[in-house]
C-alpha distance (Angstrom), angle and dihedral (degrees) to the residues before:
residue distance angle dihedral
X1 . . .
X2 3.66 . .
X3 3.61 125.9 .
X4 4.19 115.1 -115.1
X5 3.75 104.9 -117.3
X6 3.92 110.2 -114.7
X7 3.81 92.3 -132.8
X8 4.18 109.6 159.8
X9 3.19 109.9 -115.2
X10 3.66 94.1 -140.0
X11 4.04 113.3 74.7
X12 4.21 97.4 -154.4
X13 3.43 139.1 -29.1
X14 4.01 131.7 -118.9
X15 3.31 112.8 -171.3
X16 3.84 109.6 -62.2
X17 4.22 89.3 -22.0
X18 3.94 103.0 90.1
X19 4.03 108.0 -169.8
X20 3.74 104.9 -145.5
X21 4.33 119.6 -151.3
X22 3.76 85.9 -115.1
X23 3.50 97.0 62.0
X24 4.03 85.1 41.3
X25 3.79 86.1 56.1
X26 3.43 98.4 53.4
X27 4.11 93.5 49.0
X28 3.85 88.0 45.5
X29 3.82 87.1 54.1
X30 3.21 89.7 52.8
X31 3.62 104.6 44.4
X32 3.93 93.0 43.7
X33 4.07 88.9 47.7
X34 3.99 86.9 50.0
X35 3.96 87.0 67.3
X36 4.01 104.7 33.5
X37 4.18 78.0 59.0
X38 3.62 97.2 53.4
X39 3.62 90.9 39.0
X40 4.16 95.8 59.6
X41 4.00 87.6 31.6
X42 3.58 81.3 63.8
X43 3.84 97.2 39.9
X44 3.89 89.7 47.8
X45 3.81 94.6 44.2
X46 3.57 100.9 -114.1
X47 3.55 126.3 168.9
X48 3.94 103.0 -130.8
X49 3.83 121.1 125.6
X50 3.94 119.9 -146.4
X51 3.89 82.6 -111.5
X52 3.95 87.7 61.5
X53 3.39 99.8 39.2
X54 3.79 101.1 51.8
X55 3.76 86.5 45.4
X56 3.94 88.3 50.3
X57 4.30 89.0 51.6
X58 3.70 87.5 49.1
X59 3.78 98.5 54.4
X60 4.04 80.2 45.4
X61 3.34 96.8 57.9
X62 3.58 99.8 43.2
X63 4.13 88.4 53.1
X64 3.69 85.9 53.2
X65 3.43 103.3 50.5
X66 3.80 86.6 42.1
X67 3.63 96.3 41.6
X68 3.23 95.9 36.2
X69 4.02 87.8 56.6
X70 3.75 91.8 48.6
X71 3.92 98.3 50.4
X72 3.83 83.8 46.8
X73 3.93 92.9 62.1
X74 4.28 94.9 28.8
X75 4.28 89.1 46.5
X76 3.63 107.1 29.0
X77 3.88 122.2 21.7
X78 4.28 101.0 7.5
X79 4.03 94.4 149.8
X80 3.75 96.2 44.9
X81 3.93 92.5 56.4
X82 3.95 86.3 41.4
X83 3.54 91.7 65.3
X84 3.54 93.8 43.3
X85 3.81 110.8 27.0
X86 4.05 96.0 177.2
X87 3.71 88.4 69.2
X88 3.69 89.5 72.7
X89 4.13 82.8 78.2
X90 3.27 102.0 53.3
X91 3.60 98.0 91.8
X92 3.98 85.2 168.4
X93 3.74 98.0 71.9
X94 4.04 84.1 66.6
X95 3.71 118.7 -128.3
X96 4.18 110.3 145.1
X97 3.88 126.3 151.4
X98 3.55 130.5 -145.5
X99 3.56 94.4 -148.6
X100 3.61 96.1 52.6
X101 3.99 88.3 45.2
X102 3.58 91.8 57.1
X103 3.66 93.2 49.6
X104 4.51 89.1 48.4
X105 3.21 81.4 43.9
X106 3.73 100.5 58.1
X107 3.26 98.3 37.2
X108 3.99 97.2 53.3
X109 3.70 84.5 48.0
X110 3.94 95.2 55.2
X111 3.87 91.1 42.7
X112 3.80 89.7 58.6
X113 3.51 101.2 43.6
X114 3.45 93.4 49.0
X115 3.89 86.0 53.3
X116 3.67 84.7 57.6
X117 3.83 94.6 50.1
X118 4.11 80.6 -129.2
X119 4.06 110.9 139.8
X120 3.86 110.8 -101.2
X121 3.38 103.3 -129.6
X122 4.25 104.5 54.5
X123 3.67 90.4 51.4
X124 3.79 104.0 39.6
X125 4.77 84.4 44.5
X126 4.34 81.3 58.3
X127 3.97 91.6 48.6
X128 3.79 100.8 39.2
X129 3.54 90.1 53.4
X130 3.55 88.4 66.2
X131 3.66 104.9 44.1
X132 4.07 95.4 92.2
X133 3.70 87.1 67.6
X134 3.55 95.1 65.3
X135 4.17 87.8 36.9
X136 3.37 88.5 54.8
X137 3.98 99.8 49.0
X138 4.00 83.3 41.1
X139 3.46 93.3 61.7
X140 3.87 93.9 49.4
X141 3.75 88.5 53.5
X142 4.19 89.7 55.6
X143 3.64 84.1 45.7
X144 4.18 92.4 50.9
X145 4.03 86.0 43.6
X146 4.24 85.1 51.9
X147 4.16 94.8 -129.4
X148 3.30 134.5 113.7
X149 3.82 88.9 48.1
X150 3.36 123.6 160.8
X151 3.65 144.4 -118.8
X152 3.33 131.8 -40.2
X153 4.36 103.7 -95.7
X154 3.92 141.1 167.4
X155 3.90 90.0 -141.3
X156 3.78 118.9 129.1
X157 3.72 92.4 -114.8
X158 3.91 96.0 51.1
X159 3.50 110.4 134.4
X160 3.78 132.2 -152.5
X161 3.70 108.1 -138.4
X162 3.73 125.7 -152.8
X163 3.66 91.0 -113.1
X164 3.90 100.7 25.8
X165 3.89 93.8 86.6
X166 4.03 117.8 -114.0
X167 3.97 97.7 -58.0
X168 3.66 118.6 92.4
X169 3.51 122.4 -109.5
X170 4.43 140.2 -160.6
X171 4.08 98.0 -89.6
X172 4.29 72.6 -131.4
X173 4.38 80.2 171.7
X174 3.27 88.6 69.3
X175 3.99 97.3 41.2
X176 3.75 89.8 63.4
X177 3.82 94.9 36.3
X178 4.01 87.9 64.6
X179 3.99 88.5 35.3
X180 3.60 104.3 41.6
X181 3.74 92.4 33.0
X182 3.51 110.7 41.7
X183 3.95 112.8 9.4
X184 4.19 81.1 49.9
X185 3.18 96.3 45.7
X186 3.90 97.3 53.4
X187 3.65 96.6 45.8
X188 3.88 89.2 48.7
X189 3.57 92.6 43.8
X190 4.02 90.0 49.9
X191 3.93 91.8 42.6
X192 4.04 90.3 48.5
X193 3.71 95.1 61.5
X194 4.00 104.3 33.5
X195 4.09 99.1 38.0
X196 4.16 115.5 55.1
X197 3.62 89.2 -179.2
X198 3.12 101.4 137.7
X199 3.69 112.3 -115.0
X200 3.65 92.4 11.5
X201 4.09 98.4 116.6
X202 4.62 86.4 47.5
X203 3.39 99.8 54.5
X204 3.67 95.7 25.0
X205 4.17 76.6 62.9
X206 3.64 98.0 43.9
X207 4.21 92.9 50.8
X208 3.44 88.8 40.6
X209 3.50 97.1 57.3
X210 3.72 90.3 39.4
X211 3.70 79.6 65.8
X212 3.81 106.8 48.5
X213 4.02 91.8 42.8
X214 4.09 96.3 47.2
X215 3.71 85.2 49.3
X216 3.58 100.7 42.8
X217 4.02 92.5 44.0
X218 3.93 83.9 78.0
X219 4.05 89.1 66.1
X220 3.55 96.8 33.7
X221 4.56 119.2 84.1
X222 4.15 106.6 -108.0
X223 3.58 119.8 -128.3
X224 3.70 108.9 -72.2
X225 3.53 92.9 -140.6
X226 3.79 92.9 39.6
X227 3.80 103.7 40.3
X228 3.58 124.6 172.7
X229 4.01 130.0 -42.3
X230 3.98 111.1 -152.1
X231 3.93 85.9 -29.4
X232 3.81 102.7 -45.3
X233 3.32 128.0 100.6
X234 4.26 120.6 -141.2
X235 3.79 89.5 -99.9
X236 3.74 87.2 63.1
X237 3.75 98.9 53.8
X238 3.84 93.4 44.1
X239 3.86 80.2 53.0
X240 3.97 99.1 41.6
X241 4.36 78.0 59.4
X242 3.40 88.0 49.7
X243 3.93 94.8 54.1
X244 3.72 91.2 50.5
X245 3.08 104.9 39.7
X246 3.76 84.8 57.8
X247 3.81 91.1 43.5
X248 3.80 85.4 62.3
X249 3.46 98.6 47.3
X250 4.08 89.2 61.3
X251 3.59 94.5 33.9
X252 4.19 85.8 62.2
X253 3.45 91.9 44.6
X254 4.02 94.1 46.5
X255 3.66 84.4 109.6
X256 3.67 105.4 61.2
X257 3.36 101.9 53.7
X258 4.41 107.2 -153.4
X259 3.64 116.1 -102.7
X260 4.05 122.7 -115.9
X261 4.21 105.6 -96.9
X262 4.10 103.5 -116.9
């Protein structure tokens, strides 16, 4: 059994504003996903200023935080913010879904590049490709904050989290910071410059995601006050969709097969 690292939670302090690593995480994702972009928009030939792409990871990140706040009360805890609608502000009780981020995200991301009469699909293959990083550093900052732990195990790693009670659990934040964050990234990052199927690299992202989380979900502790339905947990049906909705995507497309990047 390994020994949870006592890491505070909260990076520094200025005056009464404390900046806490998972806020850092997110802003690092962000940054660091602003230059893998406009390094394969460049390598794929793709007409997209710095100007356009930071304002294009901007109107991302707002959709995810917004989405991502939405799909949180719609998918997970819909009755509890119906009888108390405020709550839906108070972004500081926690409470954000990936699924519903993806979804903000998209969505803010096809609203600006339609703005910028710029095609959909070469912009939104350059930013996707990106996304694990901040995933990645995401799930570290859960793991520093000790939640989202996973189940209860007799592995050698198991962890007992500060919150988790006294039995050790999978450190399952870490699982899908090396999945999500670096096995994604690679394989999007390899796909991005080889394929130019347009596309390809964004819902090569979304199914592979679909992936890591459904399989992951079996390590990591269900909602209490969700549970499991027929052995699944909600994560893994918003993930199942994911995976075939993906599927579908290639299965159209089986008939224009991508071209070789020069």
């Amino acid at each position: 059994m390994w020994s949870f690292p006592q890491i505070d939670p909260i990076a520094f302090q200025v005056g009464p504003l404390a900046v806490r690593w998972y806020g850092l995480m997110y802003l690092f994702g962000f940054v660091g996903g602003f230059f893998i972009a406009r390094w394969l928009a460049r390598r794929r030939g793709l007409a997209l200023n710095n100007e356009q792409l930071a304002e294009a990871i901007s109107y991302v990140a707002i959709g995810v935080v917004l989405g991502g706040r939405l799909g949180y009360v719609i998918f997970y805890n819909l009755p509890f913010y119906l009888s108390d609608p405020l709550q839906v502000f108070a972004f500081w009780h926690g409470g954000m879904s990936f699924h519903g981020g993806l979804l903000g995200a998209a969505l803010a991301g096809w609203w600006y590049v339609r703005q910028q009469g710029m095609p959909f699909y070469p912009a939104a293959d350059c930013i996707f490709a990106a996304a694990p990083l901040g995933l990645g550093l995401g799930r570290l900052g859960n793991f520093i904050n000790g939640e989202l732990y996973g189940r209860v195990t007799e592995v050698p790693w198991g962890m007992v989290f500060p919150h988790g009670g006294p039995l050790p659990r999978h450190p399952s934040q870490l699982y899908e910071a090396f999945l999500e964050g670096g096995v994604l990234l690679a394989v999007l990052l390899w796909l991005g410059t080889r394929v130019r199927m347009d596309g390809a690299v964004t819902w090569a992202f979304v199914g592979g995601y679909g992936i890591i989380r459904f399989m992951v979900e079996f390590f990591r502790e269900p909602d209490a006050h969700l549970g499991l339905a027929w052995g699944l947990s909600r994560g893994q049906y918003l993930s199942a969709a994911m995976i075939a909705a993906a599927a579908v995507f290639f299965w159209v497309r089986r008939q224009r097969p991508a071209r070789p990047a020069r």
